[in-house]
N, C-alpha and C positions, 0 to 999 in steps of 0.2 A: 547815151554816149556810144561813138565807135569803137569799136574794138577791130585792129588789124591783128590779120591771123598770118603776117610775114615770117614769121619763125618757124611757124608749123607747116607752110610750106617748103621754106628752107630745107629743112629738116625731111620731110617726104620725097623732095625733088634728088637730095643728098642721098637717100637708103633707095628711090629708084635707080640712079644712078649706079651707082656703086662707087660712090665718090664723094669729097667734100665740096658743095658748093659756096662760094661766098659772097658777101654782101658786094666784094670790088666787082667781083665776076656779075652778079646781077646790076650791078650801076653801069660797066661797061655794057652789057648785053641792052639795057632798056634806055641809057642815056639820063639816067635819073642819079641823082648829086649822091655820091654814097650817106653822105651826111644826114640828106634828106631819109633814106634808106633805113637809117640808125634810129634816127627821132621817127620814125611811121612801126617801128618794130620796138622800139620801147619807150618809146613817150607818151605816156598817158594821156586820152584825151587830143592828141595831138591831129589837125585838121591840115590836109591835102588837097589838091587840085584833080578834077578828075582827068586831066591825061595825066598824071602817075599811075593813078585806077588803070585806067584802061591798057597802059603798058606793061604791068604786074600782071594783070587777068593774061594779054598775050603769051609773055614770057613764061608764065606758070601755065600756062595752056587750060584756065580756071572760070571758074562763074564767079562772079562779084562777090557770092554769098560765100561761097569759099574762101577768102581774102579780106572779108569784112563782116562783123557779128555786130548786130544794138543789143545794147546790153542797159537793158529799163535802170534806171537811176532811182533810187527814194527820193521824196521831197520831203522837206523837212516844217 
């Protein structure tokens, strides 16, 4: 499974900053549906198109691997 690391960059880009960044502010900056935004940053599992990927990677100024983790699953 994917794991997006949207928060934790949120969050890094906000304390470089010196300021609070938010999800409106990055839907405006990348053109990407805040909603969608929402559901990629806490919807579990949740599967995206890669121009999101790639405008996330811009805007966070980031490597893929920075923004997205697999995270091995059990099978049962």
């Amino acid at each position: 499974m994917l794991r997006f690391k949207l928060k934790e960059l949120l969050a890094e880009k906000s304390f470089q900053e010196g300021r609070r960044v938010t999800m409106i502010e990055v839907a405006e900056k990348t053109g990407i549906n805040r909603i969608t935004l929402s559901k990629i940053a806490n919807q579990k599992g949740y599967s995206t198109v890669t121009d999101n990927l790639d405008k996330l990677c811009i805007y966070f100024e980031c490597d893929i691997s920075d923004l997205v983790e697999f995270i091995q699953e059990e099978h049962k």
